[in-house]
N, C-alpha and C positions, 0 to 999 in steps of 0.2 A: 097138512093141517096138524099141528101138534096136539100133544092130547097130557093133559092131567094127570100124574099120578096116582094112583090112589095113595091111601094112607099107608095100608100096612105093605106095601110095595117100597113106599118112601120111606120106614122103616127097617126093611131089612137093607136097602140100599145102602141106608148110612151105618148100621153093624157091620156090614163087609168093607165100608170103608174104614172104620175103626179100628178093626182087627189088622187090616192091610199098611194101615199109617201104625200100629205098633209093629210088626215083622224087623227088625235089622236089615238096613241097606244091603243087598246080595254083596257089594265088596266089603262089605261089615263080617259079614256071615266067611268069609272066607279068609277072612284078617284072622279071624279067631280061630278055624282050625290050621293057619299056619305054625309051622312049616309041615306036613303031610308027605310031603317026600325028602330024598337030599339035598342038601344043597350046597351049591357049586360059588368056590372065590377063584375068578381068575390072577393071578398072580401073575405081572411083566417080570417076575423075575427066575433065575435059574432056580430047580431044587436046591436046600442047604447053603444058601442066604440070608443075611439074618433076617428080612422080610417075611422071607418065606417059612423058615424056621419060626418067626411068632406067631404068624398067622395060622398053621398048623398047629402049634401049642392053646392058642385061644380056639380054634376047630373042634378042638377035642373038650374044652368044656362046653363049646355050644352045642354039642352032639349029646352032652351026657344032659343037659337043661331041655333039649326038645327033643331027644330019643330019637333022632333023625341021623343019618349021616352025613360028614362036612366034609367035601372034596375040594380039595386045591389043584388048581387046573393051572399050572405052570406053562407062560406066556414068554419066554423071555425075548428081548431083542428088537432094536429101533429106537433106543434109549426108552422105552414103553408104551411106545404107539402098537407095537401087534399085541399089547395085552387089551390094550382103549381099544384100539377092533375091532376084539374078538368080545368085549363086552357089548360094544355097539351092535353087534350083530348079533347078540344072545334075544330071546325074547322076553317080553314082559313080564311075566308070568310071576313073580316074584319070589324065582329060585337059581337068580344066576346075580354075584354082585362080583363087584371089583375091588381088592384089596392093591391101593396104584399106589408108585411113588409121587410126590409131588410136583416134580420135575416133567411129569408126562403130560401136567396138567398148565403148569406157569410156566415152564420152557419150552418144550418140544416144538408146538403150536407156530414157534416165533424163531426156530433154531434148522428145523428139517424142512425141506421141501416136501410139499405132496401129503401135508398133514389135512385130512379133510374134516374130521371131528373139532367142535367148539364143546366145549365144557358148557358154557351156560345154557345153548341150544339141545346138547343132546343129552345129558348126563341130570344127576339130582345129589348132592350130597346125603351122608347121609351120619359119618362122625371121622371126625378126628384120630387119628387110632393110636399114633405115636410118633416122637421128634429123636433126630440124633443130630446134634449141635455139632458144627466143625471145629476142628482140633487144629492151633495154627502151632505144628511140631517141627522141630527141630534134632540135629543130632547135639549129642551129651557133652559132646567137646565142644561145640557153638559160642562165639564168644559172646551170642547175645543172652540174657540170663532174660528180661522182660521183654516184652509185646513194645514197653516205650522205647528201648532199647533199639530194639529192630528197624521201629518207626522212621528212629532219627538218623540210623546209617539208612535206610532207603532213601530220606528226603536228600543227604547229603548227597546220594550217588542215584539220582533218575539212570532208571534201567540198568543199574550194575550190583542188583543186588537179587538174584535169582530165588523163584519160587516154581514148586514142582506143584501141578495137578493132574490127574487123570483123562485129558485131551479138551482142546478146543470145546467151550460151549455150554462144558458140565458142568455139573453143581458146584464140585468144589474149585472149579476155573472162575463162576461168577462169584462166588464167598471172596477168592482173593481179589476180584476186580475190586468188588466193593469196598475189600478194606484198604486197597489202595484209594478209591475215589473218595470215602469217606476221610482218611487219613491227610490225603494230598502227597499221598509216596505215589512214586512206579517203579512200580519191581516189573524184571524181565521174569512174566510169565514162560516158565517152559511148560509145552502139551505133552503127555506120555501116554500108552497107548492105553493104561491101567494103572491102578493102584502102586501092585508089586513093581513097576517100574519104578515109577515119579516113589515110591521108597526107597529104594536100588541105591538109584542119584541122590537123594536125600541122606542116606547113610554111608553113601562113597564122598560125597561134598561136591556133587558137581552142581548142586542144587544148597540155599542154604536154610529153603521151609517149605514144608509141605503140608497143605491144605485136607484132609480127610477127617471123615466119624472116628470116634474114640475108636471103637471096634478093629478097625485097622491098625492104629498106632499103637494099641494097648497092649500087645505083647514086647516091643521093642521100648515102648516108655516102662516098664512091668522088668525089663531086663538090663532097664540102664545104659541101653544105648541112644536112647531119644528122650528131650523132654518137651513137656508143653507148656508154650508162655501162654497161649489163653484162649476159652473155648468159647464159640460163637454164638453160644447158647444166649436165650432172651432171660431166662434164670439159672441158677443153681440146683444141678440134677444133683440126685442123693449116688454119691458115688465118686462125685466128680468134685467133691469141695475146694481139694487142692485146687486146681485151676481158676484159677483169675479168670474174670468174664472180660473179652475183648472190648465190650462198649463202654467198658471204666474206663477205658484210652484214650480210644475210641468211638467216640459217641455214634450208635447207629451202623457199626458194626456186630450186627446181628444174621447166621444163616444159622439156618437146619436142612438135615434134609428130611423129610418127615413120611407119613403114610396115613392114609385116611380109606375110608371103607364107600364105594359112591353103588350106584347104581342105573343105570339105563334112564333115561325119564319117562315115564309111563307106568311104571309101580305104582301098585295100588300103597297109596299111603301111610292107609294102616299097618301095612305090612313094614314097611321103611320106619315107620315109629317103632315097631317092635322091633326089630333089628335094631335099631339104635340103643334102645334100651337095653336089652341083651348083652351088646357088643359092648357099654359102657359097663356094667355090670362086671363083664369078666375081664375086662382088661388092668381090671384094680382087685383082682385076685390075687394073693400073694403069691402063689407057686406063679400065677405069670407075668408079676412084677418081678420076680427075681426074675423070671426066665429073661425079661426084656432088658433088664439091665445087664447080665450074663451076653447079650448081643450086644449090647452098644446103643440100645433103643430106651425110651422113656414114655410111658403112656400118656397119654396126652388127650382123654376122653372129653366129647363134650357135644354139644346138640348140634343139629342141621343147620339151624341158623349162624352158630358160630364159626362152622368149618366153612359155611357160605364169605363170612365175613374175614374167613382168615386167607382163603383162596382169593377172594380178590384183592387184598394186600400185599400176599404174594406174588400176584401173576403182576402188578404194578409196581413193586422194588425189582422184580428180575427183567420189566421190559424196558425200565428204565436206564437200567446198567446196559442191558444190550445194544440200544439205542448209544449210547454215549462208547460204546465200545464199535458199534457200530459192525456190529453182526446180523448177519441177514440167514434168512432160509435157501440151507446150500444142501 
């Protein structure tokens, strides 16, 4: 049998719920005293790479903004699946995030066997962090002097007109697929195990363009033995004016390779919201806009939703070239 309230019962009732519906949500309450301890960027790449090199320079203002310490926990190897991992495997808690390239995100997935992480099921954006547009360089003695130039001795000579990249699959292997497919050239892609090679061949002529970020080219274009007919950027980086943008050619000859800040999905949100803010914040600090341009990187900040909408434009131009190149997970 139920029974009646009384009044002054039924009044302290609703005071306690009062006070209880004013409290901040417990993951409210802990958003605000984040970060409380260190916190940890896993990094797919080697120490003293320029990834890794920015993201310790911006570490170190987000260390001095939450009096916290920033550890970069260097992941390298698997094209950047053991660094997505080792993030997969971090917990919740919202003090472990990933600083990834974006090739571990739009390629890997569709390039490696035995990739078991999906970006949309397991992960959560959280910003954009920065872009390095590809350089389509050449050596100094070249007789091609433009991008149009190049174009039209490849369309004359299908496959007799070589381009160097850093192996089967990579980034800048897809950049040159594309501006063949977009162009309607075939260049005889050569694979090289790395950079310093696919340079090597490029400055010896056994190659006659090589695909890579300024940051590679820019001591030998800097010393006059290489130049660049055009960079694959979507705009004009401050640094890089001289270079012609490839999609004036080109149309839709556009790559970067770029770097974005994600995290596990199950962070508490607020926490992700502050971290984004933060992280845009100091990425448009001057000592670390030089710093990023000093690597060969461009900041490129901007919300969750953005970096949502820019990953899936990416992972849909790179599965489409692979599809049409007709690359599979080996």
């Amino acid at each position: 049998m139920s029974r009646t309230p009384s009044r002054r019962g039924a009044i302290a009732w609703a005071v306690s719920l009062s006070l209880l519906s004013a409290l901040p949500p417990a993951h409210a309450q802990g958003a605000a005293k984040w970060p409380s301890q260190a916190v940890r960027f896993v990094v797919p790449f080697p120490a003293g790479s320029a990834p890794d090199v920015l993201i310790r320079h911006v570490g170190a203002r987000l260390g001095e903004k939450w009096g916290q310490g920033v550890i970069v926990d260097n992941k390298p190897g698997g094209s950047g699946v053991i660094g997505m991992n080792a993030i997969l495997a971090a917990p919740t808690d919202g003090y472990t995030f990933g600083f990834v390239q974006g090739s571990a995100i739009s390629v890997a997935p569709s390039t490696i066997r035995g990739v078991s992480y999906d970006f949309n099921r397991d992960f959560v954006p959280v910003t954009l962090a920065a872009v390095a547009p590809f350089m389509l360089a050449v050596p100094a003695n070249s007789p091609y002097k433009t991008l149009a130039d190049f174009i039209a001795a490849a369309r004359a000579r299908p496959q007799g007109i070589e381009v160097a990249d850093n192996g089967r699959g990579t980034a800048p292997h897809l950049a040159s697929a594309l501006l063949g497919l977009q162009s309607g050239a075939q260049f005889l892609e050569v694979h090289y195990p790395g950079g310093a090679q696919a340079m090597q061949a490029t400055l010896g002529g056994q190659t006659q363009m090589m695909v890579e970020t300024y940051n590679v080219v820019a001591g030998n274009v800097q010393g006059g033995r290489m130049r660049v007919l055009a960079s694959m950027g979507d705009r004009v980086e401050a640094g890089l004016e001289q270079f012609p943008l490839a999609s004036k050619t080109v149309p839709g000859a556009v790559a970067h390779g770029w770097f974005a800040v994600i995290a596990k999905k199950g962070v508490d949100p607020q926490v992700l919201a502050r971290l984004s803010k933060d992280m845009n914040e100091a990425l448009l600090l001057p000592d670390v806009v030089a710093k990023s341009r000093e690597l060969g990187t461009y900041p490129r900040p901007g919300t969750p939703e953005q970096l949502a909408r820019y990953i899936a434009e990416d992972r849909k131009t790179w599965q489409d070239v692979l599809d049409k190149l007709n690359i599979k997970p080996e």
